[in-house]
C-alpha positions in Angstrom: 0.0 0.0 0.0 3.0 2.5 1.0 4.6 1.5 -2.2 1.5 2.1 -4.5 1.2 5.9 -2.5 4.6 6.4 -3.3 4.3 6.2 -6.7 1.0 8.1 -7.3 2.6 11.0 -5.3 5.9 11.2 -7.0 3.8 13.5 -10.2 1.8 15.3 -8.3 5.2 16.9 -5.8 6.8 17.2 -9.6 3.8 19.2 -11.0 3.6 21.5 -7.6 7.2 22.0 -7.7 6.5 23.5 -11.4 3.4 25.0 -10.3 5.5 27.1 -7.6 7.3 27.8 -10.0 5.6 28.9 -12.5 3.9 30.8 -9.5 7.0 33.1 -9.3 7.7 33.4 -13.1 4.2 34.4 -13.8 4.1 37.7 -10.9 7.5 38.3 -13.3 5.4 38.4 -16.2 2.9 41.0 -14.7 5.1 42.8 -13.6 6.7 43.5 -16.8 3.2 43.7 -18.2 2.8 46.4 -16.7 6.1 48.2 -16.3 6.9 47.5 -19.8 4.1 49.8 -21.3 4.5 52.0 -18.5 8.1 52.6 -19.4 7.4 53.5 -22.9 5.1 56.1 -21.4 8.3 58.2 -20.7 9.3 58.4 -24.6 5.9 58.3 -26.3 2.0 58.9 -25.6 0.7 57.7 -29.4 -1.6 54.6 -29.3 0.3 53.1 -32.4 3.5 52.5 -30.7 2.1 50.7 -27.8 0.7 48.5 -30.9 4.4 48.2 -32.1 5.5 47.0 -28.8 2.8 44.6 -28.6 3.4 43.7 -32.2 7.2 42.7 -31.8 6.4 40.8 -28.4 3.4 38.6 -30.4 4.6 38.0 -33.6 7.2 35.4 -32.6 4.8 33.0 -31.3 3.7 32.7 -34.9 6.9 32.2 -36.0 7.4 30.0 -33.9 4.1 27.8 -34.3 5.0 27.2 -37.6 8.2 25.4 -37.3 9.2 24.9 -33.7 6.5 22.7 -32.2 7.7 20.1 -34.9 11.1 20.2 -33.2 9.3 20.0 -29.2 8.2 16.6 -30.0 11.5 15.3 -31.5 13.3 16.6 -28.1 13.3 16.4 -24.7 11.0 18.9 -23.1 12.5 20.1 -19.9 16.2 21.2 -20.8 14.3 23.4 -23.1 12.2 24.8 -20.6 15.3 25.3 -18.4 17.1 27.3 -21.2 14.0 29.1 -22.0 14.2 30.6 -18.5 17.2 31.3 -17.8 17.6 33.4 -21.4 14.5 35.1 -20.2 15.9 35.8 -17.1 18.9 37.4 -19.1 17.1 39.7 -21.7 15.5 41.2 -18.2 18.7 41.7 -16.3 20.6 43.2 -19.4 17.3 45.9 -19.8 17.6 46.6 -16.4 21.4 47.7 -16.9 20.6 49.0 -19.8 18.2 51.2 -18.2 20.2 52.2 -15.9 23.2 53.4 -17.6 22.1 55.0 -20.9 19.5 56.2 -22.6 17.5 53.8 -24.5 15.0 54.5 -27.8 11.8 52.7 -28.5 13.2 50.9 -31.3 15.5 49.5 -28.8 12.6 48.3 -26.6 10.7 46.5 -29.1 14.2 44.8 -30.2 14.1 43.8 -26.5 10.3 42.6 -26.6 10.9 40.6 -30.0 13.5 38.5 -27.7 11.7 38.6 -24.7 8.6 37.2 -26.9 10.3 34.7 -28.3 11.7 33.0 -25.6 7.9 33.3 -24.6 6.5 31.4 -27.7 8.9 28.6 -27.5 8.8 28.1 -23.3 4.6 28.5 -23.7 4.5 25.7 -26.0 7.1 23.7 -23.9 5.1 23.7 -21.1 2.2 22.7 -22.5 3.1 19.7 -23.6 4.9 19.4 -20.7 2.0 19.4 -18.4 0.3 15.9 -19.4 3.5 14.5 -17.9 3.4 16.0 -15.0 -0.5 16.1 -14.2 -0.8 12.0 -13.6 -2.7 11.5 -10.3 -4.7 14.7 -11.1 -7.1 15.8 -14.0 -5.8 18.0 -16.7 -8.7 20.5 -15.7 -7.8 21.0 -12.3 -4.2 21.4 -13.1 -4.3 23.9 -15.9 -6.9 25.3 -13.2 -4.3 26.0 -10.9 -1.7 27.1 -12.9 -4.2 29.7 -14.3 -5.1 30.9 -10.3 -1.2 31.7 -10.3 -1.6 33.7 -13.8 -4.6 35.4 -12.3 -3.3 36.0 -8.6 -0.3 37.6 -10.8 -2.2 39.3 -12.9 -3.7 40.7 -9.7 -0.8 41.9 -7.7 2.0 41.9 -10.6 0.8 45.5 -11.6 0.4 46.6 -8.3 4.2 45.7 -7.6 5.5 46.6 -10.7 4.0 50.5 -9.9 4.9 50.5 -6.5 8.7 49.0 -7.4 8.9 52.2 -10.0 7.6 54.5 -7.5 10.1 53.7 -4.8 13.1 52.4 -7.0 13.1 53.3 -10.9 12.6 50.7 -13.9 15.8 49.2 -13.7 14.9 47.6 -10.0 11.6 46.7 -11.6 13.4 45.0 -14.8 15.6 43.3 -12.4 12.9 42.2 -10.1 11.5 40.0 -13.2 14.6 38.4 -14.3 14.6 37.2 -11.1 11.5 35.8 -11.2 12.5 34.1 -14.4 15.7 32.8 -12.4 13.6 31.0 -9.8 11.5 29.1 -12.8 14.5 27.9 -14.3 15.4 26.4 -10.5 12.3 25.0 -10.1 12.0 22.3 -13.7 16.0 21.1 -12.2 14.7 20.2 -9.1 11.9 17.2 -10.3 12.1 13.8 -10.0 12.4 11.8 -12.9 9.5 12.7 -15.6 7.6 9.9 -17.1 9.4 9.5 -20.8 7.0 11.2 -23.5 7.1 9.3 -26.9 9.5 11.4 -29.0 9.1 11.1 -33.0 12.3 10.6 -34.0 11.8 9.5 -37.7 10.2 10.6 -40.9 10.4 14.2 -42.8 10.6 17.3 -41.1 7.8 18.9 -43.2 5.9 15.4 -43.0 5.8 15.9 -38.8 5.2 19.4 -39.4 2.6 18.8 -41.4 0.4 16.2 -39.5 0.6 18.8 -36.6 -1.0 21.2 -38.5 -3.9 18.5 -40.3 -4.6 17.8 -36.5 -5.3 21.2 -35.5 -7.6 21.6 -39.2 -9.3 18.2 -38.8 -9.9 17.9 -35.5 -13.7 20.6 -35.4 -13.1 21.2 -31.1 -9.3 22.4 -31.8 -10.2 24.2 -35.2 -13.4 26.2 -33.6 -12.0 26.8 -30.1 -8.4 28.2 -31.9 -10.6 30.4 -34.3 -12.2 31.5 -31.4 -9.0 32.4 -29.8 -7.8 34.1 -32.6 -10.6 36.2 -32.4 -10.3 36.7 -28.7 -6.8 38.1 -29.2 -7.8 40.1 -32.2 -9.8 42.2 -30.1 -8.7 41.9 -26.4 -5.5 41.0 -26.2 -4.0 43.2 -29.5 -5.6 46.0 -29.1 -7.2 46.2 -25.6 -4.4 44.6 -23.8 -1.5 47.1 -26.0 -3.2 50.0 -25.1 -4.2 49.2 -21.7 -2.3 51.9 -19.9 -4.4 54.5 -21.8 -7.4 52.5 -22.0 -7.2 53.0 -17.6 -5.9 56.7 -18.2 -8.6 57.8 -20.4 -11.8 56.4 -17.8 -9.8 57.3 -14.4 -8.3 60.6 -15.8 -5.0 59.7 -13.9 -1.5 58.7 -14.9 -0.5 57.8 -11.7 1.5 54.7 -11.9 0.4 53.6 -8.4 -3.8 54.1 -9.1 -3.1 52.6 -12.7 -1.9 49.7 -10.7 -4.9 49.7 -9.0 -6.7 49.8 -12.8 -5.4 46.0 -13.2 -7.2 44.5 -10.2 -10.2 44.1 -11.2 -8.4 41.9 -13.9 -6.7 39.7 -11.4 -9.5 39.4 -9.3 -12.0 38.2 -11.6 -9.2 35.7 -13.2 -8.7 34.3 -9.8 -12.6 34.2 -9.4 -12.6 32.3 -12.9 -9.4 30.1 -12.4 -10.9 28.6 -8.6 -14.3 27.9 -10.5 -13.2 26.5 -14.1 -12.9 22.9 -13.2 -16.6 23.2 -10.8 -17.8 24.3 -14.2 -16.7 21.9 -16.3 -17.4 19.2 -14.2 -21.0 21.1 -14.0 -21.6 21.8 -17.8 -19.1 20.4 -19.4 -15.6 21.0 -20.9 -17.6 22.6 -24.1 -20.3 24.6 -22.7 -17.5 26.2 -20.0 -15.6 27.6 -23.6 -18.6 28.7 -25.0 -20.0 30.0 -22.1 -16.7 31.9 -21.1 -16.0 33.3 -24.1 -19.7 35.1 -24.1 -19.2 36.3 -20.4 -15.7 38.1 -22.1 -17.4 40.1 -24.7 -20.3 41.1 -22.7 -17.5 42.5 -19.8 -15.2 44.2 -22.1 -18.4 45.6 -23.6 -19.5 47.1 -20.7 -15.9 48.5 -19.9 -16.3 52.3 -21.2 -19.7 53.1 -19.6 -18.7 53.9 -16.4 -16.1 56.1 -14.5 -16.0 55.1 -11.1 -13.5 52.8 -10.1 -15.6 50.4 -8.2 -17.9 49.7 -11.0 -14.8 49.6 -14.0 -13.0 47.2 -11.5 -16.4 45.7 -11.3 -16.9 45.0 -14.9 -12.9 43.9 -15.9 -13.6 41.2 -13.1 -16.7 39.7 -15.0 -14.5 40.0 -18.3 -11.9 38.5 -17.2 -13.8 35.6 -15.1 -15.1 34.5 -18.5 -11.7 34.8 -19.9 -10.5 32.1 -17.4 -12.9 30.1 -17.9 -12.2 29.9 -22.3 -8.5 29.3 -21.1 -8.5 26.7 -19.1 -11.2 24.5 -21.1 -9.5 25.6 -24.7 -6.2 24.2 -22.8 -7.5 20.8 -21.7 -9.5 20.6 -24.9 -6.1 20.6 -26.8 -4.4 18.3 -24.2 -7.4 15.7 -23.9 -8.2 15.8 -28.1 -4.9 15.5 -29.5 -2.1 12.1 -29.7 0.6 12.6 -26.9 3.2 12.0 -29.9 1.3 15.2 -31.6 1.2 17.5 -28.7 4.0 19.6 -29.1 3.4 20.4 -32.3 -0.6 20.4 -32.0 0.1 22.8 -29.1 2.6 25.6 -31.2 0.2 25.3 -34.2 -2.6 26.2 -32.1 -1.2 28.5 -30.5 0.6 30.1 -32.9 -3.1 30.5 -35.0 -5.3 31.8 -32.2 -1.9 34.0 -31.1 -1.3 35.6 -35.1 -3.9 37.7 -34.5 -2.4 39.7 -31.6 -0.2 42.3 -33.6 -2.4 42.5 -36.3 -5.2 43.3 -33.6 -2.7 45.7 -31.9 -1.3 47.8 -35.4 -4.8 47.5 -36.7 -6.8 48.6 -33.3 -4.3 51.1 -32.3 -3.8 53.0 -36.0 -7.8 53.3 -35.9 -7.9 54.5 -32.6 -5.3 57.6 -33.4 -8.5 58.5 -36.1 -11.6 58.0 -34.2 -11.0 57.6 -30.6 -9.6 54.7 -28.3 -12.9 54.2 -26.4 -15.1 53.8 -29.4 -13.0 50.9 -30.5 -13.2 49.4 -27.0 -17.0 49.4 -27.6 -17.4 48.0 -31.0 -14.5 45.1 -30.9 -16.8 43.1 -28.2 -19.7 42.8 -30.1 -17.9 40.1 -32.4 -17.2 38.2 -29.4 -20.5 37.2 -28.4 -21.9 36.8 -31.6 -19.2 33.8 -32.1 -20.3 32.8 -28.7 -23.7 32.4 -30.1 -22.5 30.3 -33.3 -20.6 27.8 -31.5 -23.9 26.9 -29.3 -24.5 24.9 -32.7 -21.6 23.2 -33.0 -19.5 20.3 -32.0 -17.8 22.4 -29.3 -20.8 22.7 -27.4 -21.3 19.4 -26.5 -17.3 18.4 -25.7 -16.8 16.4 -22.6 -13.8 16.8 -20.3 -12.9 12.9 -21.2 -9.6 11.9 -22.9 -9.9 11.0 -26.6 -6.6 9.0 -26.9 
């Protein structure tokens, strides 16, 4: 009996060592997405460069859907997590001096972003494919549950720190602060047990592996819709919404105040946390389909509402109902991939996918941002939601509405 508990609770202390982890790396993250923006503040108020910045942090995850998730499933995963990290970790310490000691331009920022973004795109895609390995004596749901309550708990306080960090100490403690973060990731996938071996496909064409990823992702209707959906998704909020965030909160509030601009973000975090601690209630309540398609209506009808108010109690209000529904597309459009797709496939099911619903993020950002400079940054805010619920509504009659949270392979 001891034995057999041994050996169920070997996965689960290797996926909370990752989840602490990832814990850390993620406040790292919102941090810099918010300190990042904030920075570029100092050098530039026009809407179209915060869609540059966005642009050149996004666009390598389509790059990198196209060719690298064909190379994840011919390699071991975590060595390329660890590097992932640890370069990550770098690009952060190096702004931070930067920073610091001379005077750097926009262009060099983005530069910056592009690497920073990258790294990003490859260690995403990594980890998800990482996860089924590590998630054995728990459910997929619940676990890509709980990694998204330490996105949203990070999402929560990660602004807060990074304003508060600026305040008190400048960017360059701020931009160290993340690498940091970065640093304690890279720690944590060196300190698991040994990993149950994933199949690794080792023969046949490079463009014949990449291509199979790819007919998956097409022929498979739960990982087509649910990807189109997330294109659109990031289209809308994060492109546009998301790059221009910082205005978005000083345009309703009236403030630039990096401290009450924090603040802006809560209602973010909070609802994320609200939606990551309920996602796998839901599914197990409605199902792994209906929680996508319900959670992706409950985002357009929040970011909707997002303009109409400017009281900060009822604007924290509604980006907590957004962003609950937000949580809630995430984690089922995650476990839908995960539970719908080969294990041998998954790395490159999971940059294709990715790197589809995740193209549309600087064209979202160039696009939103170029229209906003001609007829207002609210106005776009209003219109872009619109879209979302009306693919809400088409995807109650099809196949993704009736998806159960039970493995296909």
């Amino acid at each position: 009996m001891s034995h057999g508990t041994h050996r169920r609770a070997r996965p689960l202390r290797n996926f909370s060592v990752v989840w602490v982890g990832q814990s850390i790396s993620l406040l790292g993250d919102y941090v810099a997405y918010f300190t990042v923006p904030y920075f570029l503040t100092s050098m530039t108020v026009r809407a179209f460069d915060f869609g540059l910045l966005s642009a050149a942090e996004n666009i390598p995850t389509l790059i990198f859907g196209f060719l690298g998730g064909t190379l994840l499933d011919r390699y071991r995963l975590r060595p390329l997590l660890v590097l992932n990290e640890f370069l990550r970790a770098a690009a952060f310490i190096v702004l931070a001096i930067i920073s610091r000691t001379s005077e750097i331009t926009p262009l060099g920022l983005f530069a910056l972003a592009f690497i920073s973004g990258s790294l990003a795109a490859s260690f995403n895609a990594s980890l998800q494919a990482f996860i089924p390995s590590l998630a054995a004596g728990t459910s997929l749901a619940r676990a890509n549950s709980r990694l998204s309550l330490s996105q949203q708990a990070a999402f929560l306080i990660g602004p807060l720190i990074g304003g508060f960090i600026i305040k008190q100490a400048g960017f360059p403690s701020a931009f160290a602060f993340n690498g940091l973060t970065f640093l304690v990731s890279t720690a944590s996938f060196t300190l698991l047990a040994r990993v149950p071996p994933r199949k690794l496909e080792t023969k046949g064409h490079f463009l014949q592996a990449l291509k199979e990823g790819w007919q998956h992702v097409w022929h498979e209707p739960r990982i087509r819709l649910t990807t189109l959906g997330g294109g659109l998704a990031n289209f809308i909020t994060g492109g546009f919404i998301e790059a221009t965030l910082v205005l978005i909160g000083a345009q309703i509030l009236g403030t630039n105040d990096p401290a009450k601009l924090g603040v802006f973000f809560v209602g973010m975090g909070a609802g994320g946390i609200i939606g990551a601690i309920s996602a796998s209630k839901l599914i197990d309540f409605v199902g792994l389909g209906r929680s996508y398609v319900l959670g992706f209506a409950v985002l357009g009808i929040g970011i909707f509402g997002l303009t109409w108010s400017t009281r900060l109690l009822i604007v924290t209000s509604v980006l907590a109902v957004a962003f609950t529904g937000l949580v809630w597309t995430n984690v089922s459009l995650l476990t839908m991939r995960q539970l719908y797709t080969p294990p041998h496939l998954l790395g490159r099911v999971s940059a294709a996918a990715r790197s589809l619903a995740w193209s549309t993020v600087p064209f979202g950002a160039l696009f939103g941002t170029a229209l906003a400079d001609r007829i207002g940054l609210l106005k776009i805010v209003r219109i872009g939601p619109i879209l979302i619920v009306l693919f809400a509504v088409y995807l109650t009659f099809t196949v993704v509405w009736g998806a159960q949270n039970t493995p296909e392979y």
